[in-house]
N, C-alpha and C positions, 0 to 999 in steps of 0.2 A: 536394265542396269544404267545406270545414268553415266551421263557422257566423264563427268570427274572424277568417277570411282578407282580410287586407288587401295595399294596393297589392304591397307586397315579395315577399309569399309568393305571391301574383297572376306576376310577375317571375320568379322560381326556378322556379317548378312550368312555364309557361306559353312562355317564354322563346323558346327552343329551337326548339318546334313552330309558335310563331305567326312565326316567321325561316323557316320552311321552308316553311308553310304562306299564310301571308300572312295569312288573315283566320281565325278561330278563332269556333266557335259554343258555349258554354256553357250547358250544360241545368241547371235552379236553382240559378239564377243569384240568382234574389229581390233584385235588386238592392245586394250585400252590400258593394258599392265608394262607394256611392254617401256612405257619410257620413264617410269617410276618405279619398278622393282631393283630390289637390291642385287648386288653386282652378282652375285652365290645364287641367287635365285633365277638369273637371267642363266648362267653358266649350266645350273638344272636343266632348263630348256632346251637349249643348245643340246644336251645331253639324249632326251628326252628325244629333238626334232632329228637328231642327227646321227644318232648310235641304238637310240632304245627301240625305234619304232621301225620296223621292219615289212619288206613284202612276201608275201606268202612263196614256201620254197619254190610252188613250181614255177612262179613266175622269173623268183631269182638263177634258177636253172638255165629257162627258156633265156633268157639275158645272156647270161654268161657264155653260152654257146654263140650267141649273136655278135659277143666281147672278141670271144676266140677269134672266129671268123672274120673280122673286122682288121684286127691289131695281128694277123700271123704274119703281115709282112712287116711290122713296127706300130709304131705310135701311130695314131689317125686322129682328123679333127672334126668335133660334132658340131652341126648347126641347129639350131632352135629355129626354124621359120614362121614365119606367121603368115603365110598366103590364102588361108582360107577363106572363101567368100563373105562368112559372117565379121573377119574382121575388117574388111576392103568396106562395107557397111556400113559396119560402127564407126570407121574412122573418118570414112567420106573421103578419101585419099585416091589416087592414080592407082591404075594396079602394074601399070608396064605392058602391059597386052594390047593396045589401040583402044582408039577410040568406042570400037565396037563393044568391048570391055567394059570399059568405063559409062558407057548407057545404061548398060544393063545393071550396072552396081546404082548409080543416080536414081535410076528408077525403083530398084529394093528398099534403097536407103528411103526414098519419098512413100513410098508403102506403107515402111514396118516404122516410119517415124521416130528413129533411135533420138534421146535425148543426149546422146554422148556428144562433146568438143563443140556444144551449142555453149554461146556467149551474145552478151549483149554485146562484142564486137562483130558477131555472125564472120568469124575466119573465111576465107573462100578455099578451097583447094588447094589454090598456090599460095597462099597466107600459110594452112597449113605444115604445108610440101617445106617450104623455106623457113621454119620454125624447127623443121625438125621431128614432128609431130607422126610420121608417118612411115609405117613400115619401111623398110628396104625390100623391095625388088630380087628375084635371082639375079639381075644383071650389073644392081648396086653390090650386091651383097660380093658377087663373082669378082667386081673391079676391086672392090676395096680388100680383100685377103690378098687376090693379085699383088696389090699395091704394096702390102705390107713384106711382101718377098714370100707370099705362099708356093713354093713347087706346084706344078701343075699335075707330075705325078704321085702329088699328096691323095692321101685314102681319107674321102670327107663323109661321115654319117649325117644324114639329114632326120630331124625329127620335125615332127608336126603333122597336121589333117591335112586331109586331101587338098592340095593345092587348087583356088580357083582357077581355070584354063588348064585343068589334067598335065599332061607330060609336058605342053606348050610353057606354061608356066616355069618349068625348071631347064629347059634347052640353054638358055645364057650360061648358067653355072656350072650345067652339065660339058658345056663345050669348050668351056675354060680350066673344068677340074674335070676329066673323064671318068676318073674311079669315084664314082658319088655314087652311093647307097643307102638304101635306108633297111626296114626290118624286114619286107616282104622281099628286095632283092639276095638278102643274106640269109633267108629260111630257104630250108631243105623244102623240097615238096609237100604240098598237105601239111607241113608245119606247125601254123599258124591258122590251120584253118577253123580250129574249133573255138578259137577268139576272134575272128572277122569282124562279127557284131559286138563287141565288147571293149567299148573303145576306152575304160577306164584300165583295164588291162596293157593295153596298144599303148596308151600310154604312160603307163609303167617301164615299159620295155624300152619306149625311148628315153626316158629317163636315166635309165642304169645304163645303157649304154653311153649315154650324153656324160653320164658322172663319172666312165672310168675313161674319157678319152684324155690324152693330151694337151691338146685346146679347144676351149668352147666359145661359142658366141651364140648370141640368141640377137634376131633380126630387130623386134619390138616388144622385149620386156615380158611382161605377164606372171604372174604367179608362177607355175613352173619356172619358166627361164630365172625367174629373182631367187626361187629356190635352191634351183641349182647352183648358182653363180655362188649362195652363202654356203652352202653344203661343200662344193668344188674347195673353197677357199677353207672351210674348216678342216678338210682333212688334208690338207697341204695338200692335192692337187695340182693346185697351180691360181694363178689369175685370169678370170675369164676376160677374153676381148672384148671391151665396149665402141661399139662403134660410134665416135664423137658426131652425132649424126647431121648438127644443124651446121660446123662450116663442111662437113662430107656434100651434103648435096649443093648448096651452093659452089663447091669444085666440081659436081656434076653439070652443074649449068654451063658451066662456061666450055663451051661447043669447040672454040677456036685451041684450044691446051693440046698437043702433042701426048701421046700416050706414054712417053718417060715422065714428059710432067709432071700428068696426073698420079702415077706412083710414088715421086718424089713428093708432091704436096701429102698425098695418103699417108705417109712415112710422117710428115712434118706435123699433120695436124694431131698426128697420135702420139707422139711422143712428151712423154710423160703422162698424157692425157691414161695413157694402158698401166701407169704406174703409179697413181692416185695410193695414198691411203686408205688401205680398206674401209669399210663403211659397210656396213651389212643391216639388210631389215631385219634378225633379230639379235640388236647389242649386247655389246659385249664379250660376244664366242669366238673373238679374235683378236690378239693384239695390232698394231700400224703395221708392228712387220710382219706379219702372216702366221706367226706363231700360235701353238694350240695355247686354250688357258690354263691354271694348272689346278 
């Protein structure tokens, strides 16, 4: 499909087989319609991404029970993580675990040769880190809800892959929000055992869970989290938190800041910054002020 293909040429080329065919699959695709369809067509989609398309009952079951369990003492707030090994790799970033950490990551990255966040400026780590460019940390992630006035007796669902550095990896968050759980601490026994291996399932489950909380925030973006964040926003929901991440960590750097502080700055850099007008990857399926289309 070529890179300019809009609605029309969509039409002539398309036409014919989608009339014979009924429904038509498109392989990169990259979403080339999405900034030149008509408003009614875009509002379809939305329709389509967000109401029509469905996970299979048992998974919405296994969810809901997860939902229950979660929210029987109130509202809870989901996190989107990204601490997986493969993405401490791709990003070439700090993981927060020492030094000992961060070798082993240097060293994968220098293996597997990832071409991601490669520039003819060649970023260094801390070029990165200070740009903003790079996950949050459990211990970033812990300070900055802190900061924002999170209860500590707040109930937080964590979704995401197995954390690089197993349980080590979530001890900061865990120690600042105690009631943190994800889908394996909120299954019954045996539960979830017949999906273990089935990680397209796994996550599904944190998905529904992530879209019927409270508040959401996702650590470092990605398909999922951008999903959620327009889905969350389309059915009124609420607003997910974005962590304004590039002056967030440069108020990490600064060692000498009192821990009132650093809350008060977190409070300051976010302000307004959380009340942005919407803007969502697929336009349209929402007015500035949150409203459904009609």
């Amino acid at each position: 499909m070529p890179s300019g293909a809009d609605e029309r040429w969509i039409r002539e080329n398309y036409q014919r087989k989608l009339g014979k065919d009924s429904v038509l699959l498109l392989h990169a695709f990259d979403s080339r319609l999405t900034k030149d369809l008509h408003v009614d067509l875009q509002k379809l989609r939305c329709k389509t991404a967000f109401e029509a398309l469905k996970f299979q009952p048992e998974i919405e079951e296994t969810a809901s029970r997860l939902v229950e369990r979660i929210g029987r003492e109130g509202p809870y707030m989901a996190l989107h993580l990204r601490l997986e090994k493969d993405v401490w790799v791709r990003t070439g970033c700090r993981t927060g675990l020492g030094r000992g950490a961060d070798r082993k990551i240097e060293q994968e990255r220098a293996s597997s040769n990832p071409r991601l966040l490669i520039s003819r400026s060649k970023p260094t780590v801390r070029d990165r880190y200070v740009a903003g460019l790079c996950p949050l940390t459990a211990d970033e992630i812990s300070r900055m809800i802190k900061g924002l006035g999170t209860p500590n007796s707040t109930r937080i669902y964590w979704a995401g892959g197995e954390p690089f550095g197993g349980r080590k990896a979530l001890e900061p968050l865990r120690a600042r929000f105690p009631n943190l759980h994800d889908k394996w601490s909120l299954a019954s026994a045996g539960e979830l055992d017949g999906i273990r291996n089935k990680p397209s399932i796994l996550a599904a489950l944190d998905y529904i869970v992530c879209l019927k909380s409270k508040y959401f925030m996702a650590s470092h973006g990605g398909n999922m989290a951008n999903f959620l964040q327009d889905h969350r926003t389309y059915m009124g929901y609420g607003m997910p938190i974005k962590p304004n991440k590039k002056p967030l960590v440069h108020l990490f750097m600064k060692k000498s800041l009192h821990e009132d502080e650093i809350d008060r700055e977190i409070k300051h850099i976010h302000t307004g910054y959380l009340n942005y007008t919407i803007s969502l990857g697929i336009r349209n399926c929402v007015c500035s002020n949150g409203s459904m289309p009609s």
